[in-house]
N, C-alpha and C positions, 0 to 999 in steps of 0.2 A: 504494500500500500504506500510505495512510496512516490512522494511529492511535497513538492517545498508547503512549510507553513505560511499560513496569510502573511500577506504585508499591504498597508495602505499607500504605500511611496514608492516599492523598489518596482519599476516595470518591466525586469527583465523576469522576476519571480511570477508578478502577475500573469504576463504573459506562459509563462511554465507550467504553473497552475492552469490556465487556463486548454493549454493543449493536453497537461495530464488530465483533466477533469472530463471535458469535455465527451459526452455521447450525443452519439447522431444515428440515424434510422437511414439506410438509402433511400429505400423507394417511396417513404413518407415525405423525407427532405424535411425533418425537424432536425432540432438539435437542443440538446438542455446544458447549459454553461451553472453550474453551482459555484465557481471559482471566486468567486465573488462572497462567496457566503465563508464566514468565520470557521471552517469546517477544516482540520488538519489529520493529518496520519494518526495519530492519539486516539482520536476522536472516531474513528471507524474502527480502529481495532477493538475500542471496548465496547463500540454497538456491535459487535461482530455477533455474537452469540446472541442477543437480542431479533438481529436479524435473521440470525438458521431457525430460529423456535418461530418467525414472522414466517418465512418463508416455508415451512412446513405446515402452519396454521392454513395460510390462505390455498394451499394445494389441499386438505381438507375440506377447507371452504366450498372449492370449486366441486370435490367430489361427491358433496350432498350432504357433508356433517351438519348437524343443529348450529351454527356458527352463533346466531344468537340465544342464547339460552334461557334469559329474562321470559323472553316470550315462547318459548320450544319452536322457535320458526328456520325453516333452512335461508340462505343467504344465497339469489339466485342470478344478479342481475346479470353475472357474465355469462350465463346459458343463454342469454336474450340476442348474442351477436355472436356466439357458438355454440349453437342446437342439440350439437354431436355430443358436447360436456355433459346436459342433463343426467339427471341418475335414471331417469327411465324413459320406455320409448314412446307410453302417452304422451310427458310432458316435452321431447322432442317433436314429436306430432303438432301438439298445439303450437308452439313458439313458429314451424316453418309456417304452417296453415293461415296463423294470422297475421305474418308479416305479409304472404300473397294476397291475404284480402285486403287489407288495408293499403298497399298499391295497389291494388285492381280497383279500391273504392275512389283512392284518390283519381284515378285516372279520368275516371267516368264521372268524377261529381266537375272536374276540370275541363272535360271534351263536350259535357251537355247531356252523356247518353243518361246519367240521373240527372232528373230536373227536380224543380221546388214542386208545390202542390197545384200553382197552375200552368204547367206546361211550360214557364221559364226555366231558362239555366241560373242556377243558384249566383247569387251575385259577390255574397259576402259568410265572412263565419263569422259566431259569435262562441266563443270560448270560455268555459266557465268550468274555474278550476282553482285550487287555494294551493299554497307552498308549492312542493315540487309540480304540482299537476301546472301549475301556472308559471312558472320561473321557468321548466324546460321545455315546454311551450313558445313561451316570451323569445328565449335564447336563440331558440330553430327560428323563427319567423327574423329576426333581426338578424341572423347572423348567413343567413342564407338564402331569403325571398331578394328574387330579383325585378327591377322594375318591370312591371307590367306582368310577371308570370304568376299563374297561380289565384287566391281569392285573396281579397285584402281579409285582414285578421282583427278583430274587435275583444276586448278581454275584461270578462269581469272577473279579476282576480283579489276580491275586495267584497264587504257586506258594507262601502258606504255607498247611501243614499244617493246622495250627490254625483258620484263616481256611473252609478248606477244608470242618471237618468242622463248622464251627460253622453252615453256611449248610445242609450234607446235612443237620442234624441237626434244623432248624427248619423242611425241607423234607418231611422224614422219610416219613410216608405218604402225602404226597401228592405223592411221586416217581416215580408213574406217572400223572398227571395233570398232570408238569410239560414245556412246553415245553424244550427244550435248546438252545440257538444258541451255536453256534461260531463265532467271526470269528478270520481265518486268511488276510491277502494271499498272501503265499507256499504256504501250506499248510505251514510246516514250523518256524513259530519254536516253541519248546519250551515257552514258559507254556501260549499255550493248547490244544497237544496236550496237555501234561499233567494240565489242566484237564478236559480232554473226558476222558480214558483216566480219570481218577478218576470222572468225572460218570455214564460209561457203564456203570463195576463197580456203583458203587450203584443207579443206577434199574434196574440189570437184578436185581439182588438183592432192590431190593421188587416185581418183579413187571412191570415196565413192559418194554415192547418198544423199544429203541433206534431202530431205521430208522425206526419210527412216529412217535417223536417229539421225531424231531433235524434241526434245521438249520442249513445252512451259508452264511455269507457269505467267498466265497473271488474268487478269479481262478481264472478257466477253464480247466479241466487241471490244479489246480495238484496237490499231493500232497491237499490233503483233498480237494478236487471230484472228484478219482476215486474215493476212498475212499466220498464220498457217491454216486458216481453207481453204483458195483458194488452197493453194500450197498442200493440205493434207500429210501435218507431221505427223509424226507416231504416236504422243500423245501430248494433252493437257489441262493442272488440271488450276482448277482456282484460283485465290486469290480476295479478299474481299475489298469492298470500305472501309467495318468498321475493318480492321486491318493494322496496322502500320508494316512499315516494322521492327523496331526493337523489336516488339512482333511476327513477322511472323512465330517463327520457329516451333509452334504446328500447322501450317497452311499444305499446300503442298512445301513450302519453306523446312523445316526441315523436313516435315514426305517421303518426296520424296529422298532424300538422305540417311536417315536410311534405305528404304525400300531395297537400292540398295547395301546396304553393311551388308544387313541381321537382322541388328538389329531389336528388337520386339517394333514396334512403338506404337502396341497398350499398351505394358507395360510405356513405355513415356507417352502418353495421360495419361493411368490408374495416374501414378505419380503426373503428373501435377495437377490433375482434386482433388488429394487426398489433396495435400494442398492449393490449390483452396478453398478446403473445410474446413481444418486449418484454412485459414488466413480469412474465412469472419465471426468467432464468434466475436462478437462485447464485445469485453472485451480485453484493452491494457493488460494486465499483463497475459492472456493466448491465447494470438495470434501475433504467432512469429513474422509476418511479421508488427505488431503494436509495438512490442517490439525495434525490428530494426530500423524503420524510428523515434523511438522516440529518438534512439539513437546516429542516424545520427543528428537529429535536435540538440540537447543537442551538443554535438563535434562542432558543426558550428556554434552555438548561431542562430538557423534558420534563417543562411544567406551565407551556405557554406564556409564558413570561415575555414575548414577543409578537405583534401583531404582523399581518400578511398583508401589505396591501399590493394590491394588483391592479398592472399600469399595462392593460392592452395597446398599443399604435395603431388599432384599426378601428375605425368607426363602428363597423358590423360586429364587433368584440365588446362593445359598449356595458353590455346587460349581465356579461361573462363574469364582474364580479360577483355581483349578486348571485347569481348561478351559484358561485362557488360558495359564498356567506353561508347559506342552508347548508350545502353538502358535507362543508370542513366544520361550523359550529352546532348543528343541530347530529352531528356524528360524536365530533369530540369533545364536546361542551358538558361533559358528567362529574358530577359529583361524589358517585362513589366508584371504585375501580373494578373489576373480576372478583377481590377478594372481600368485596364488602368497606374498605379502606376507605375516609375519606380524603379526597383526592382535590378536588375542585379540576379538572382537566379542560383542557380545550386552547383554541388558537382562535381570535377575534379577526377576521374579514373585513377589508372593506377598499375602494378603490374607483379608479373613475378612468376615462380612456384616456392618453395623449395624444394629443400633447395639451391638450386642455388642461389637467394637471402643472404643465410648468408653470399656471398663472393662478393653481390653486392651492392643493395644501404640500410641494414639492416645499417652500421655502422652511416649513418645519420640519421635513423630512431632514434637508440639510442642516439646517441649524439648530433645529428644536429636541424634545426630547426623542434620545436614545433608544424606542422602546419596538423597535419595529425590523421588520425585513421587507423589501420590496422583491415583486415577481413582475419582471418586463416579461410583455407581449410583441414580438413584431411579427410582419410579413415579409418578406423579399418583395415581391412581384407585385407590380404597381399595374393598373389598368392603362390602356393603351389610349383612351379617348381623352386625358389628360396630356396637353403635350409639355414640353419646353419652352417658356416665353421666355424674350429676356435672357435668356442663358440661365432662369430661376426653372427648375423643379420640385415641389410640391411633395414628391417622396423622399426626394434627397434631404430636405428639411426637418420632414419628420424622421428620417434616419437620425441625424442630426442630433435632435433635440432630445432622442432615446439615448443614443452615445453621451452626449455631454453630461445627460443627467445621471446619468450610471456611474461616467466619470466622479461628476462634484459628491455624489453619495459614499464614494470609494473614499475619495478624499479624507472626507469626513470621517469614514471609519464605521460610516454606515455600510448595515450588508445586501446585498442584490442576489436573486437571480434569475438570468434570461431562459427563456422558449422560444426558438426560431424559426420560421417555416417558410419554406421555398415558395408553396404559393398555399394561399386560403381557399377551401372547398368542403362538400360535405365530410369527405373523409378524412381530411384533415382536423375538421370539429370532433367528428367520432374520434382520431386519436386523442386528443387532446382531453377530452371529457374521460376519458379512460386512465389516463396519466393520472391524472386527481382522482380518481375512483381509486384506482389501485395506492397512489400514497397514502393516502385518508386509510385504507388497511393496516397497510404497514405501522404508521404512525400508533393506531389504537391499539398493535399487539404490543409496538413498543411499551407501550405509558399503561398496557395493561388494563383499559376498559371496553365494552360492548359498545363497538361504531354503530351499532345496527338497530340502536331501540332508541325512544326518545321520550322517557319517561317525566321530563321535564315538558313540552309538548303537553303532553297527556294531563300532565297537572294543571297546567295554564285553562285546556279544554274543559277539566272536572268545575275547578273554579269559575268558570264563566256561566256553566250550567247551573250551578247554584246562586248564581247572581238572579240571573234569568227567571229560574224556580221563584227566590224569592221577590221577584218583580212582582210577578202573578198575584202574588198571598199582600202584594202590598196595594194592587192595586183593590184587589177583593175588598181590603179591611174599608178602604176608601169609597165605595159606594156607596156609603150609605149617607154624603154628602158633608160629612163634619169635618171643621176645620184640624186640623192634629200638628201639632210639632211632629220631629224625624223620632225623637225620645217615646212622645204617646204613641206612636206608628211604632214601632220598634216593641212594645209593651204589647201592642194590640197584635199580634203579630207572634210575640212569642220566639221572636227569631233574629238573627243578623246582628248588623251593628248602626250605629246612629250612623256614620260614617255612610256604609255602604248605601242604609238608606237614601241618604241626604243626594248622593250622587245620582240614585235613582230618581229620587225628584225632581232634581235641579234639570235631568235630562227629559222627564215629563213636561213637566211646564214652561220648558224652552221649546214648546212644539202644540200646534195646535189641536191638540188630544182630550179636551174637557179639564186639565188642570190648573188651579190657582196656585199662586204664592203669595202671601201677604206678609210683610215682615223687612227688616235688615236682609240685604244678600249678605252682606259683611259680618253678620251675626247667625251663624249658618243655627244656632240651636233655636233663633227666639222667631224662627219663619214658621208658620201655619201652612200648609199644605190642603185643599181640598179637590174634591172633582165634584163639579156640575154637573 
């Protein structure tokens, strides 16, 4: 494992570092540079045996063990871009089956031969889908719809109102020409039932036929796939007990969105599936995705002690942070480890595309606090319909300005590291999304917790439902027209806290729903509450 230690000044080491470090894929035409990260010989020898027990975990993984165990669930999503992997030969069946419908569906909702309910060709989608179901979604549609191909995309990835009517309202009459897609593992989380129940009073109000042109991506049986299979909807793909939503998007999550804006999914799959095949040689120093989480550990002293932020150079890359926020915080953001230990684990996301960054929070990065590691994005291969004015080009610049800042962060004694790719396409995405799949592995064997469950999630959902519950029981107590403090409400009631109440009211009678407030707003206890 030999190669010089970091240094911030000497370039001829940097440089050394950097040809020792450096991997690259031929026929992907990526390359990942970690030379830049605080990472020395030392420092892999003693992740060494961390990484053989990693690297023999996720080859389990792939074979069908209970990988998550919180939940007794298998851990599946790299069967979804290599079939052959599956433990068995239904669940191989299924994944080929509906990656063919789902491009045979895209095809035809694309060419016209399915139309909307009146004999139009579908004009638009409407997408309704919460966390991963909506972020790899988001990502496929920006990072690979090209102009004019495919349907334009509409998203309610959200239960605000506002949000809500602002997308029906720009949909407006061509809400019976719009595709509708619900995604829904369970069939029963609340955003995007409530999403679908608004989506279905309006297209039925301009005219459109709902069962005609609604679709579902659920698990089988679940509460929507009945709902879809009684009322028969025009279409419905399924999603998997053993994949997580924030891996869903080589599922029907993400391959159903490319299909519908043209892009070649199976070139995605192909992608994915290629460094799938990269990241499982069991050797840290020629597998990128070993190379990365070793590097992540290193920056955080394997306790997150270091944030990730992520500096795409392509516009179509934009949304790529976010992508990754869910994937790498909602995996390793746990509190207790394998052993029950408390831990507090996890690596905080966040980041914006360049070069827009040079003029936003890059001058903290260099100057400001210490607390962080940057991950550059670029491309090579510029489009062609831009040319050379002026002896100025427009990629040479954003090359530029990715170099330079890479530079000043070096400087500084800040750490980096780059992702390079010859040209951007779907399968380029598919590798790319797979790299971070597979380090987010590695990392959680390293530091010892379950990437695969989100039990904090799950708490957030419990507590919202009992907010909810007790909304009901507070609106109940209040019909019978009498004025109450949040204290008498809280007594009448039996339940909550004045707090919780108070919130609930303040959100009632800021809405035209029959409720009063009489009182100090400033004085949250001495306000009376009733309903007319």
């Amino acid at each position: 494992m030999s190669f010089p230690d970091f240094s911030a000044s000497d370039a001829q080491i940097q440089w050394q570092r950097f040809c020792d470090l450096l991997w690259y894929h031929e026929d992907l035409g990526i390359w990942l540079d970690i030379s830049r990260m605080h990472v020395n010989p030392s420092h892999l020898e003693q992740l060494q045996p961390g990484f053989d027990k990693a690297f023999a975990a996720m080859a389990e993984l792939e074979a069908g063990a209970i990988a998550n165990p919180d939940e007794q669930r298998q851990v599946g999503h790299y069967w979804l871009r290599t079939p052959q992997l599956a433990p068995n030969e239904a669940v191989r069946d299924q994944i080929a089956t509906e990656i063919d419908q789902i491009d045979q569906f895209g095809r035809d909702v694309i060419s016209g031969v399915i139309k909307a309910p009146g004999g139009q060709p579908f004009t638009d989608v409407l997408w309704i889908g919460i966390g991963g179901s909506g972020l790899g979604p988001l990502l496929m549609i920006r990072a690979l719809q090209g102009h004019g191909s495919g349907l334009p995309f509409h998203f309610f990835d959200n239960v605000d109102p506002n949000g809500m009517s602002a997308v029906l309202a720009e949909l407006d009459d061509r809400l019976a020409t719009t595709l509708v897609v619900t995604v829904s593992k369970s069939g029963g989380t609340p955003e995007p039932h409530l999403g679908m129940e608004q989506a279905r009073h309006r297209v039925e109000s301009r005219g459109g036929r709902w069962a005609d042109q609604a679709v579902a991506i659920t698990m089988v049986d679940s509460k929507l796939d009945r709902e879809a299979q009684q009322d028969g909807w025009l279409k419905s793909f399924s999603m998997f007990d053993w994949v997580g939503g924030r891996t869903s998007i080589t599922s029907a999550v993400g391959l159903l969105p490319g299909a519908l804006i043209g892009a070649d999914i199976r070139d995605f799959l192909a992608g994915a599936a290629q460094m799938d095949d990269a990241t499982r040689l069991a050797d840290l120093r020629r597998n990128p995705a070993a190379l990365m989480a070793a590097s992540w550990f290193v920056a955080g002293d394997g306790k997150g002690r270091r944030d990730m932020v992520v500096l795409p150079y392509r516009d179509r890359l934009e949304v790529f942070s976010r992508y990754l926020q869910q994937l790498v915080m909602e995996s390793l953001g746990k509190r207790l480890d394998r052993d029950g230990n408390e831990v507090n684990q996890g690596i905080a996301v966040y980041g914006n595309k360049g070069s827009t960054d040079q003029h936003a929070y890059v001058q903290q990065l260099r100057d400001g606090v210490d607390n962080f590691f940057a991950t550059f994005i670029e491309v090579l291969e510029d489009v062609s319909d831009i040319p050379v004015i002026k002896d100025e080009c427009p990629g040479d610049f954003l090359d530029g300005f990715l170099q330079g800042t890479r530079s000043a962060l070096t400087e500084g004694g800040r750490q980096s590291l780059s992702i390079s790719m010859r040209r951007f396409d779907a399968r380029r995405l598919g590798a790319l999304i797979a790299l971070f799949e597979r380090a987010v592995g590695f990392y959680g064997d390293l530091v010892n917790i379950n990437a695969y469950h989100q039990p904090g999630v799950e708490a957030g959902k419990k507590a919202a439902a009992a907010i909810l519950d007790l909304q009901s029981r507070v609106e109940a107590v209040l019909k019978d027209g009498a004025p109450r403090t949040v204290s008498e409400i809280r007594q009448a009631v039996g339940d909550g806290s004045d707090e919780a109440i108070f919130w609930i009211m303040r959100h009632l009678a800021g809405n035209d729903r029959g409720y009063r407030a009489e009182g100090d707003w400033a004085n949250p206890a001495s306000i009376r509450f009733s309903c007319s």
